[in-house]
C-alpha positions in Angstrom: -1.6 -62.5 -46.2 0.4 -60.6 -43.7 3.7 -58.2 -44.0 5.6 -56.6 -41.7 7.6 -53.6 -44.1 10.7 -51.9 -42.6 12.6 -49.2 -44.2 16.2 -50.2 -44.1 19.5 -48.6 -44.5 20.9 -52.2 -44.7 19.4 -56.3 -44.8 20.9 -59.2 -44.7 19.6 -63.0 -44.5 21.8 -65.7 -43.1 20.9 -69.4 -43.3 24.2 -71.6 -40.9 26.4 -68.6 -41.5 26.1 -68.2 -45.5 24.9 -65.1 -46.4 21.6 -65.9 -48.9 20.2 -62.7 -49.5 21.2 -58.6 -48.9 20.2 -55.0 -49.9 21.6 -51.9 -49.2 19.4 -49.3 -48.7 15.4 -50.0 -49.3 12.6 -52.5 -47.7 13.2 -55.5 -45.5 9.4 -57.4 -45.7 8.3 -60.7 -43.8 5.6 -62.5 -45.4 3.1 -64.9 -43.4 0.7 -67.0 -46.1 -2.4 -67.8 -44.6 -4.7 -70.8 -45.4 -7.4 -68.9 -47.4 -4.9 -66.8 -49.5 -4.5 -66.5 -52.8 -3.6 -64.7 -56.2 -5.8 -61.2 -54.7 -3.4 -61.4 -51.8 -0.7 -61.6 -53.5 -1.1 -58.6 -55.9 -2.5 -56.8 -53.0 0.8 -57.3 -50.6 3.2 -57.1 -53.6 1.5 -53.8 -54.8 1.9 -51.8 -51.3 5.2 -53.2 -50.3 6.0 -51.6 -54.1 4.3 -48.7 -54.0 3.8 -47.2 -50.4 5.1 -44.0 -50.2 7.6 -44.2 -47.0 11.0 -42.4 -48.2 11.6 -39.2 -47.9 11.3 -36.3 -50.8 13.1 -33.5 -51.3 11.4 -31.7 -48.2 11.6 -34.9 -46.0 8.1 -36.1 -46.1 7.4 -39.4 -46.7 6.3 -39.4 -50.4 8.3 -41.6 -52.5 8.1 -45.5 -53.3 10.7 -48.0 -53.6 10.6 -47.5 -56.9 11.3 -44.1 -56.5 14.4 -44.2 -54.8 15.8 -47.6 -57.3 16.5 -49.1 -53.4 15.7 -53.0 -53.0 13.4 -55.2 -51.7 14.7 -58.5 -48.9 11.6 -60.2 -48.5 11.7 -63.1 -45.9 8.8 -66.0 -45.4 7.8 -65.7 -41.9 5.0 -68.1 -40.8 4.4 -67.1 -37.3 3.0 -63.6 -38.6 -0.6 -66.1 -38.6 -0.2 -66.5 -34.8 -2.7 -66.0 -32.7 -2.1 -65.3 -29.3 -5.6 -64.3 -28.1 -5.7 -67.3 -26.4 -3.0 -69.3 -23.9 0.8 -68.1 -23.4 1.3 -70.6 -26.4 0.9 -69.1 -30.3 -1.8 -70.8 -32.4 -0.6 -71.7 -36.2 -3.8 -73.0 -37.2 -4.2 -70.0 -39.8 -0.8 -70.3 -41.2 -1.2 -71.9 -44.8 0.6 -75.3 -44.9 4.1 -75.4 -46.9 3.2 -76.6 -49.8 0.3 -73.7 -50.8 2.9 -70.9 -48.4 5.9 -71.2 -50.7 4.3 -71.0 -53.8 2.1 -67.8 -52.6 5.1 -66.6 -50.8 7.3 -67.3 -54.7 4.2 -65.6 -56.4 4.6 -62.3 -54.4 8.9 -62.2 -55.6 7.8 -62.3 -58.8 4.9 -59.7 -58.5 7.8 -57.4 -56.8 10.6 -58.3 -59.2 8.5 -57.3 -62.2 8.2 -53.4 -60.9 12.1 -53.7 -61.6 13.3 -54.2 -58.5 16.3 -55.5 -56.8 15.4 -58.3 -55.0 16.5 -60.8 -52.4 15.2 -63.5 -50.5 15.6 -65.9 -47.7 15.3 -69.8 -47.8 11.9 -70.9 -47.0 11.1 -73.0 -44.5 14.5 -71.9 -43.2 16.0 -71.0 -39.8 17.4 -67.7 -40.6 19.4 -64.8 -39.0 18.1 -61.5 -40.0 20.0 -58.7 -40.0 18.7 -55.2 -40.4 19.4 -51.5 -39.5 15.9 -49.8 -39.5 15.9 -46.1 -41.2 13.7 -43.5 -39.5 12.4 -46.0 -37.9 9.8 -46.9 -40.1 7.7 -50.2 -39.5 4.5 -50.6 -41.5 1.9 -53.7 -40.7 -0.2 -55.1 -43.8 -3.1 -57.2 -44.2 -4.8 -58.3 -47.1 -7.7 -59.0 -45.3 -7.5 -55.8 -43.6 -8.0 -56.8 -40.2 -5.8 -54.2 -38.9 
């Protein structure tokens, strides 16, 4: 499982115009399921998009959580975070879990973030949606549960 973890000021999701999902200030996260993920995945992506340390303290380091701050989370399925592009000018999706096992990973890792107590909100899976975000710092983090990178 893959994330891409921005710290925001502001997120919005948009699916034909409606607003579906928006925070004010915290973490915008995209979520690609692969085909061999599961329940470790999960917990391991929920637990650092919860508890990396990426706001500022009192002194301005980075050294406070989401949590820490009471900001909220906009987490967004994004398949194409699986593509490979080693190959070709055209992106492989053969890694990219199929719908059916992707939403219900992708649903397990909102609730893993919702029960830290945070504010969340989602986009529509399977969706094409319009992502709005102003990035704070910025501050762009890549994760991998398998820790390739």
């Amino acid at each position: 499982m893959r994330a891409v973890v921005q710290r925001v000021a502001r997120a919005a999701v948009r699916v034909g115009g409606q607003l579906e999902g928006e925070i004010a200030g915290g973490l915008l996260a995209f979520v690609g399921v692969a085909n061999e993920d599961g329940p470790r995945d999960v917990e391991y992506i929920a637990a650092r998009i919860r508890d990396l340390r990426i706001f500022p303290d009192a002194d301005g380091r980075m050294n406070r959580s989401v949590v820490e701050t009471g900001g909220g989370v906009l987490l967004v399925s994004q398949f194409t975070l699986n593509a490979d592009c080693r190959k070709g000018r055209r992106p492989s999706f053969d890694d990219a879990a199929p719908p059916h096992l992707a939403r219900a990973l992708y649903e397990d890792v909102v609730r893993a973030v919702r029960a830290a107590g945070l504010q969340v909100a989602t986009g529509v899976f399977q969706a094409d949606m319009q992502v709005e975000l102003i990035n704070d710092g910025p501050v762009t983090i890549l994760l991998d549960s398998r820790k390739t990178f």
